[in-house]
GUGU-602731 format. One record per residue (C-alpha): residue number from 1; chain; x, y, z. Coordinates in Angstrom, 2 decimals, decimal comma. Each point is the difference from the previous one (the first is absolute). Example, Ala and Ser with C-alpha at 12.3 -4.5 7.8 and 13.67 -1.06 7.14 Angstrom:
! GUGU-602731
1  A  12,30  -4,50  7,80;
2  A  1,37  3,44  -0,66;
***
This chain:
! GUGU-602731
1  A  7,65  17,32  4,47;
2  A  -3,34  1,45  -1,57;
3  A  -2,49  -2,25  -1,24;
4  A  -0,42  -0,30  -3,85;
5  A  -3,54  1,65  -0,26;
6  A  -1,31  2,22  2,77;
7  A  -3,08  -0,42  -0,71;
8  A  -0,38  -3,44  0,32;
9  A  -1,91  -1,66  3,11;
10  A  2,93  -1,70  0,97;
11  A  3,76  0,59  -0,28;
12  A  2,01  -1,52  -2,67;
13  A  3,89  -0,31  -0,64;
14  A  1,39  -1,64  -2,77;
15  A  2,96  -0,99  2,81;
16  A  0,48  -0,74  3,44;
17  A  0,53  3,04  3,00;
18  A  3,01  -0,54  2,55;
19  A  -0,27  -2,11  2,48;
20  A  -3,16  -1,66  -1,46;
21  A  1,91  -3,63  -0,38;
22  A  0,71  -0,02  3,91;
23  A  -2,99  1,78  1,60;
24  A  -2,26  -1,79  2,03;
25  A  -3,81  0,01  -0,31;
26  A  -0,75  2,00  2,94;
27  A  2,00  2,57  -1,56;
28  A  -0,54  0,27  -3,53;
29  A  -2,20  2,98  0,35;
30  A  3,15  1,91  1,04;
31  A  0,67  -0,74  -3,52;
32  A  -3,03  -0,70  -1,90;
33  A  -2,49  2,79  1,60;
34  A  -2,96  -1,56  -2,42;
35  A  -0,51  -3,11  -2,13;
36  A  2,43  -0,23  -2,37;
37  A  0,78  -1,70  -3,57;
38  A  2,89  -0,86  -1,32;
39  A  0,89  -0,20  -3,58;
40  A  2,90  -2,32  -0,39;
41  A  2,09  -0,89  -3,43;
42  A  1,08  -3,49  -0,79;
43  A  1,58  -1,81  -2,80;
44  A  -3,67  -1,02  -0,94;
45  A  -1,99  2,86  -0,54;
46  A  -3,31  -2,14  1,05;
47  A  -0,66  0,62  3,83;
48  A  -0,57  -1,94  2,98;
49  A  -2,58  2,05  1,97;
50  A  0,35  -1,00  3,99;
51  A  -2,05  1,70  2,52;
52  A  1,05  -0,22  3,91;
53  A  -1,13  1,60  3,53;
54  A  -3,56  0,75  -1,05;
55  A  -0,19  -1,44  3,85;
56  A  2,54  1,96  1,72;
57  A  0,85  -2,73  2,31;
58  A  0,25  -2,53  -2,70;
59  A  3,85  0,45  -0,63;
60  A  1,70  -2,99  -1,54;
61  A  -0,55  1,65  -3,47;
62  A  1,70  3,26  0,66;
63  A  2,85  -1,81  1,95;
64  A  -0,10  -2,42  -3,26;
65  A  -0,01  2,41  -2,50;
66  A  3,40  1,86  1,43;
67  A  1,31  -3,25  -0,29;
68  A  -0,56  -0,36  -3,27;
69  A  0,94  3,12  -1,35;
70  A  3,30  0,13  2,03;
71  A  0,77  -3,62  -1,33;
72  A  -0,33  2,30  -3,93;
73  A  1,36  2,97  1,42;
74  A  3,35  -0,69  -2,08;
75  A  -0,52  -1,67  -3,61;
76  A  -4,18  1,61  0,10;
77  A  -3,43  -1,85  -0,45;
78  A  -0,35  -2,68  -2,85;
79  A  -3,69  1,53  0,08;
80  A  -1,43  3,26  0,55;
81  A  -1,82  -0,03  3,90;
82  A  -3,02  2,52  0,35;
83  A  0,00  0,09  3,69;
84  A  -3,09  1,04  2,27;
85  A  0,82  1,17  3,66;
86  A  -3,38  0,60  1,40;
87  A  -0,81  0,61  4,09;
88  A  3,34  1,68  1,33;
89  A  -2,98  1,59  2,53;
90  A  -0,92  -2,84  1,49;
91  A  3,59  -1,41  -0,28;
92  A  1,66  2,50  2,24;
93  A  -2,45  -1,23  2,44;
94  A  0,52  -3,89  -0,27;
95  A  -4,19  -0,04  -0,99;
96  A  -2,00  -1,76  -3,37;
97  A  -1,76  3,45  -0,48;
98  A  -0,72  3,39  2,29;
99  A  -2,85  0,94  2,14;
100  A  -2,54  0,91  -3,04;
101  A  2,14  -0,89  -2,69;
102  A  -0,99  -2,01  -3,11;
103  A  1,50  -3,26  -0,53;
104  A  2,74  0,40  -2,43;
105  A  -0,86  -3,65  -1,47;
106  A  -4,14  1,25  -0,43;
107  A  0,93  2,73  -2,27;
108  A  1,08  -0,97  -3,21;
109  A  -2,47  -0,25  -3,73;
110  A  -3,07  -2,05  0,87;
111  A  0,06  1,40  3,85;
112  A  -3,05  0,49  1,86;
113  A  0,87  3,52  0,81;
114  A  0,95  1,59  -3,56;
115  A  -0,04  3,41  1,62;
116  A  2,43  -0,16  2,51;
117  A  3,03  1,68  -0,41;
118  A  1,90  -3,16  0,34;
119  A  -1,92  -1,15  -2,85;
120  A  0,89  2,50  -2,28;
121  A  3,67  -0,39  0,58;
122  A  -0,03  -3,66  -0,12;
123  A  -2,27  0,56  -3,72;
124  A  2,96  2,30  -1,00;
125  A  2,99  -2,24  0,88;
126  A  -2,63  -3,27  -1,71;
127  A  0,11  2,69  -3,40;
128  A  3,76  0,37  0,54;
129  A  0,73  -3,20  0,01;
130  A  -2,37  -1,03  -2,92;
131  A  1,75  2,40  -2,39;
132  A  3,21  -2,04  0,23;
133  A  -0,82  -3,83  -0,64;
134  A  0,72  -1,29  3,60;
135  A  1,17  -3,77  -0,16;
136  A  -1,24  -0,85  3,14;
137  A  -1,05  1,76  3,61;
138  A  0,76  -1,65  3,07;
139  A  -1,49  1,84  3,33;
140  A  1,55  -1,32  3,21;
141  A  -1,56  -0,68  2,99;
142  A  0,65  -1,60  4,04;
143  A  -2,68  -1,57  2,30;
144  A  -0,41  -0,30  3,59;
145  A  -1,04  -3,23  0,36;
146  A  1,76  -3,32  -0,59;
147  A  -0,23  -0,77  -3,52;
148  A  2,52  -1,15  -3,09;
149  A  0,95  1,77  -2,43;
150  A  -1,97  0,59  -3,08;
151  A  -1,51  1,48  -2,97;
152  A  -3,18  1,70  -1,05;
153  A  -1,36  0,46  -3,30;
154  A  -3,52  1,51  -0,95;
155  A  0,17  -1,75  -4,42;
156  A  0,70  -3,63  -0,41;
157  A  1,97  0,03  -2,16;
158  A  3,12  -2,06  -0,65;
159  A  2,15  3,17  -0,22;
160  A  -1,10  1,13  2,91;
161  A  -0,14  -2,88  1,77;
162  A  4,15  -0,51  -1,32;
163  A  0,77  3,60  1,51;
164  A  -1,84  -1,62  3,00;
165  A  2,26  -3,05  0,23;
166  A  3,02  2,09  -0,37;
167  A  -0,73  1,01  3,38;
168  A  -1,81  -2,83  1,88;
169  A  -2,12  -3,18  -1,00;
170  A  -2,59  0,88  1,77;
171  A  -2,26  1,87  -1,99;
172  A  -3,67  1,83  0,76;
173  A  -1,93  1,28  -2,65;
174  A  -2,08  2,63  1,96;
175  A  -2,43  2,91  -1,20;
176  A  -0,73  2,03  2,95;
177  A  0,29  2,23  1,82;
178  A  -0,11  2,66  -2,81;
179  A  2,54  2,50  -0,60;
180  A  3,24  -2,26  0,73;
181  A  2,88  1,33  -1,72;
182  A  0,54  -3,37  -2,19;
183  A  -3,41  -0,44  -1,07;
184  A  0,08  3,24  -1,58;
185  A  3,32  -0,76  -1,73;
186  A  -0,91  -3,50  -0,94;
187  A  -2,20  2,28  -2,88;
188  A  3,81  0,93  -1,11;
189  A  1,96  -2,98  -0,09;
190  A  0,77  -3,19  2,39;
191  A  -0,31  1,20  3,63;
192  A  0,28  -1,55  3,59;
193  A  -0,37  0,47  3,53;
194  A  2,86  -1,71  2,11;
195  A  -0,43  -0,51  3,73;
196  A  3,33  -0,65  1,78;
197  A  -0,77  -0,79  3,14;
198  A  0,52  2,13  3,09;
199  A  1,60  3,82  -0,38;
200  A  3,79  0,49  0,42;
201  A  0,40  -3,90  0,07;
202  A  3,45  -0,62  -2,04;
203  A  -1,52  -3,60  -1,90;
204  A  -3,03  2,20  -1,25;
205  A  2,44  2,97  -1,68;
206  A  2,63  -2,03  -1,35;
207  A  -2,97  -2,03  -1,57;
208  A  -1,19  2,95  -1,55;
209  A  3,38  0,84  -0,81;
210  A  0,24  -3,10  -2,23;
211  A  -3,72  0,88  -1,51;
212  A  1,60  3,39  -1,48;
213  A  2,97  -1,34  -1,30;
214  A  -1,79  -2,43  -2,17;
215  A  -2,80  2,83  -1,40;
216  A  3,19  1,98  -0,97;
217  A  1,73  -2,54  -0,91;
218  A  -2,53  -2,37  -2,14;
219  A  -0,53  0,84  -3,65;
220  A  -3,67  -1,01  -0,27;
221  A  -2,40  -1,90  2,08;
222  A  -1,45  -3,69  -1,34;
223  A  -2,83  -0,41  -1,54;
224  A  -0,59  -3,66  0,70;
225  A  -2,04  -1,33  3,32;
226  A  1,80  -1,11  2,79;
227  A  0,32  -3,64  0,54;
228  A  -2,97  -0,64  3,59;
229  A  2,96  -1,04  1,46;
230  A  2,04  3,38  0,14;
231  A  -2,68  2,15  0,93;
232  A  -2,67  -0,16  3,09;
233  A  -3,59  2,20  -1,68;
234  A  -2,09  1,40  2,78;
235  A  -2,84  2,29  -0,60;
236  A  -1,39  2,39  2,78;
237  A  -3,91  -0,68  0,72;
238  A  -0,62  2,36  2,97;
239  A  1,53  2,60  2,12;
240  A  -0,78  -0,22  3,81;
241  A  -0,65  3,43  2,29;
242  A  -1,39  0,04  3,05;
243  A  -2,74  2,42  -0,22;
244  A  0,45  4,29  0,26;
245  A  -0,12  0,67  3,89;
246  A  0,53  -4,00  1,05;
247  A  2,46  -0,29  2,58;
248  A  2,98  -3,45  -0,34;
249  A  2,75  -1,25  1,79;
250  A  2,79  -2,91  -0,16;
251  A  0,43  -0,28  3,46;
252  A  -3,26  -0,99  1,76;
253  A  -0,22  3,67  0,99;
254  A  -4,34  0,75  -0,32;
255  A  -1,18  0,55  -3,08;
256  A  -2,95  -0,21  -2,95;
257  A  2,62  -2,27  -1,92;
258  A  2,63  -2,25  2,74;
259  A  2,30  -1,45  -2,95;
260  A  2,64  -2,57  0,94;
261  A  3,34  1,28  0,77;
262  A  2,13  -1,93  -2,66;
263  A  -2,73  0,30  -3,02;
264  A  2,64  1,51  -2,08;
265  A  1,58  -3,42  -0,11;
266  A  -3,18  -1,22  -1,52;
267  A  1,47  1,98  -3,80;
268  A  -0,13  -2,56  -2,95;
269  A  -1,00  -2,51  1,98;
270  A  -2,61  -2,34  -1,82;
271  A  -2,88  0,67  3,07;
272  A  -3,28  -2,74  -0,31;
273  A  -3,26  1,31  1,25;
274  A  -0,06  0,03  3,68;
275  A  3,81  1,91  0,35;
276  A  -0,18  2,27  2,58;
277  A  0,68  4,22  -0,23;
278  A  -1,08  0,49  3,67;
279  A  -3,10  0,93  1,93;
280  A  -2,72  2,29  0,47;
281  A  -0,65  2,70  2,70;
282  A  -3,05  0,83  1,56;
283  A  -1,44  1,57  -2,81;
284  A  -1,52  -1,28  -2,90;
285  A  2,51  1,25  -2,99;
286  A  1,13  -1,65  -2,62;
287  A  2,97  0,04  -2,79;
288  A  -0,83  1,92  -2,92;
289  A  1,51  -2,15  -2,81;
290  A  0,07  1,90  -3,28;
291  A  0,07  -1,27  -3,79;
292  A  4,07  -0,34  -0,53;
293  A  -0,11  -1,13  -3,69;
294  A  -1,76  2,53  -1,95;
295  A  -2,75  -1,92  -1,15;
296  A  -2,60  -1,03  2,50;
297  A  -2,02  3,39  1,57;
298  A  -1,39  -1,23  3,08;
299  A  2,08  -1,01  3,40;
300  A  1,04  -3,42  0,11;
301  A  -0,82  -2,83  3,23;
302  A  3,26  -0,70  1,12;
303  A  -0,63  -0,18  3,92;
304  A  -1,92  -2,06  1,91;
305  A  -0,81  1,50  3,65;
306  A  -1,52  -2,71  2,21;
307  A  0,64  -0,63  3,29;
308  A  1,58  3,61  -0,14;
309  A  3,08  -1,60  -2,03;
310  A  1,18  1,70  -2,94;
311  A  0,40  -2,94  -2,39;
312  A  0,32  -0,79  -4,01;
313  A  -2,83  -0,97  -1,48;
314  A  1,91  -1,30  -3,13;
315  A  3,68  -0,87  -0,64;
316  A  2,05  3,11  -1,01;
317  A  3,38  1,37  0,17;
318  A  1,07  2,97  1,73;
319  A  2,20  2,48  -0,36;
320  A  1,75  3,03  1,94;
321  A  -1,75  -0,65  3,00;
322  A  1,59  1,89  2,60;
323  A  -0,08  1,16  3,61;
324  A  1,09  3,58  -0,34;
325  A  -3,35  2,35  0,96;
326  A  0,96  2,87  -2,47;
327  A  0,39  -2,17  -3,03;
328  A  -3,58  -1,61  0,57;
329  A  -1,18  3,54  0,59;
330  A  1,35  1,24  -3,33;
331  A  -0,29  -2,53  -2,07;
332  A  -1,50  -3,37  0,82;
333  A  0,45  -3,54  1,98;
334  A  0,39  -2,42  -2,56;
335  A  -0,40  -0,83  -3,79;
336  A  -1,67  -3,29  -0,75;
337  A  1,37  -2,18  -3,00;
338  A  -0,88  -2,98  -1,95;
339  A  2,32  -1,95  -2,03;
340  A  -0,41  0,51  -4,00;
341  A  1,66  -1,35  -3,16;
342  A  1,36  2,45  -3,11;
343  A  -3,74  0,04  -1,04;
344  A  -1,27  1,82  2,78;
345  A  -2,14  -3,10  1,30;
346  A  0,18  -1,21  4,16;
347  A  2,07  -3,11  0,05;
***
C-alpha cells in the first residue's frame, strides 16, 4: 500500500494496511516504517482527529484504537477518524523517545524548537487537519506512576471542558510545556489530553475505548457549564525537575535528591505544607520548580529544605509523580495543581 502523497513528511492512507488491527506496538514499524496518518471516511464527514504513541511506550491508545476500529470494521465509522501514529522508533524498543530524539509531544505549532524536523511534520499534519473542520482531537496518553484517570485541556471552555468529561471528571486546564499536541489543536476545535493510567493495563484501554465511541458517536458537544458537582477543575501551577546533572533515587541508594520510595502514591492527593518528597544528599541542590500555568515568568517557592527535608511550603496537589528514573530524566517529577472553578480562579 503506497501512501497518498510521497512527498509528504509523513505517510498517509486513506485505509488501513494488513495486519494493522492485530499488530502489537513493538512491531508496528514492521508495518508502519515512519509516522503515519490515516484518512478515514465516516457517515459524518466532520473528523475526530486522535493522536497516539507520540511516547513509544505509552500504548493503551494504539491497543485502544484497534479496538475501536475492529468494533466498525463491519457497518464503518458514524464519523470520519484522522488518525496520527507517531514514534513506531521508539515503540519497537518499548522507550518514550530514542537516544537524541525529539519528543514527539514538544513538536507540534507553538513548539520551542520550530526547526526541527519533527516540527515541520507535526506543522504539516496541524495544516492537514485544519483544512477539514476537525470536531474534536483527542491525543492519548499512559503514566508510570500511580494516578487516576483523567483529562487535560489547555481553553476553558465549556466545550472543551464537555469533551473533557466524556472521558474523565477530572479535569486540568494546563498551558505548558509548549508544543503538546492538544494545545496546538485546541486553536482548531475542542481538544484534550487523556491519561489512562499505566501502559498495556486492560481498565485504562477499554476506558479509552468508551472515550472514542462517544466522539464518533455524539452529534455535537454542549455548550452549557457543567454542574461543580460533575466535574473536579485543577489547574497546573508548577512543574518539578531536579536540576541538569543532579543525581535521585527512590530507594535510599546516595544521592543529590533521596525521594521516598512510594511518592508516586502521593498523585492527587490534597498535600498541606510540611508533606514530605524525601531528603537531601550531601550536596546543596535544590528542585528547580518551573512556571506550569503560562502566566507567571519567574520560578515558583514550592519547597522548603530545612533540616535537609524536602518539604511543601504551601498546600498543593500533585500529579504523575513517579519512581521510574527515565521518565524523570525525560520529562519531569511532578506537576503541581491548585483547585479552580469554570472562571479560572483558585478555589
Amino acid at each position: 500500500m503506497r501512501s497518498k502523497l510521497t512527498d509528504a513528511p509523513c505517510a498517509l492512507f486513506d485505509r488501513l494496511p494488513d495486519g494493522f488491527l492485530d499488530c502489537p506496538a513493538n512491531r508496528l514499524k514492521e508495518i508502519l516504517p515512519r509516522p503515519t496518518l490515516f484518512d478515514l471516511p465516516g457517515r459524518d464527514p466532520q473528523p475526530l482527529f486522535v493522536s497516539t504513541l507520540l511516547h513509544g511506550n505509552e500504548t493503551s491508545g494504539l491497543i485502544a484504537v484497534q479496538e475501536t476500529l475492529r468494533r466498525h470494521a463491519e457497518r464503518g465509522l458514524s464519523r470520519s477518524l484522522i488518525l496520527f501514529i507517531g514514534n513506531v522508533d521508539a515503540a519497537a524498543e518499548n522507550v518514550r523517545a530514542l537516544p537524541g530524539q525529539r519528543d514527539f509531544n514538544r513538536v507540534w505549532p507553538g513548539t520551542a524548537f520550530p526547526d526541527d524536523p519533527l516540527a515541520h511534520m507535526a506543522q504539516w499534519i496541524y495544516d492537514y487537519v485544519a483544512k477539514r473542520d476537525a470536531f474534536a482531537a483527542v491525543d492519548i496518553h499512559n503514566n508510570t506512576g500511580f494516578n487516576p484517570h483523567y483529562s487535560c485541556i489547555s481553553k476553558l471552555d465549556v466545550k472543551y471542558v464537555a469533551l473533557a468529561q466524556l472521558f474523565s471528571r477530572i479535569v486540568v486546564l494546563f498551558q505548558r510545556p509548549r508544543g503538546t499536541c492538544s494545545a496546538a489543536y485546541a486553536e482548531l476545535c475542542p481538544a484534550i489530553t487523556v491519561e489512562c493510567g499505566k501502559s498495556g493495563l486492560e481498565a485504562g484501554t477499554q476506558h479509552v475505548v468508551e472515550l472514542l465511541d462517544a466522539c464518533l458517536s455524539i452529534a455535537q458537544l454542549p455548550s452549557h457549564p457543567p454542574a461543580s458537582r460533575d466535574v473536579e477543575l485543577l489547574r497546573t501551577h508548577a512543574i518539578v525537575k531536579p536540576p541538569a546533572g543532579a543525581s535521585f533515587s527512590f530507594d535510599g541508594t546516595p544521592a543529590d535528591f533521596l525521594f521516598r520510595p512510594d511518592i508516586d502514591h502521593l498523585n492527587f492527593s490534597e498535600l498541606a505544607a510540611g508533606a514530605s518528597f524525601g531528603a537531601l544528599g550531601d550536596g546543596e541542590a535544590r528542585l528547580d520548580v518551573l512556571p506550569g500555568d503560562g502566566y507567571d515568568t519567574q520560578p515558583i517557592d514550592y519547597f522548603d529544605y530545612a533540616g535537609g527535608e524536602i518539604r511543601l511550603s504551601r498546600p498543593a496537589i500533585p500529579a504523575m509523580l513517579t519512581v521510574d528514573r527515565r521518565a524523570v530524566q525525560q520529562d519531569c517529577l511532578c506537576y503541581l495543581m491548585h483547585r479552580i472553578g469554570m472562571d479560572g480562579a483558585c478555589k
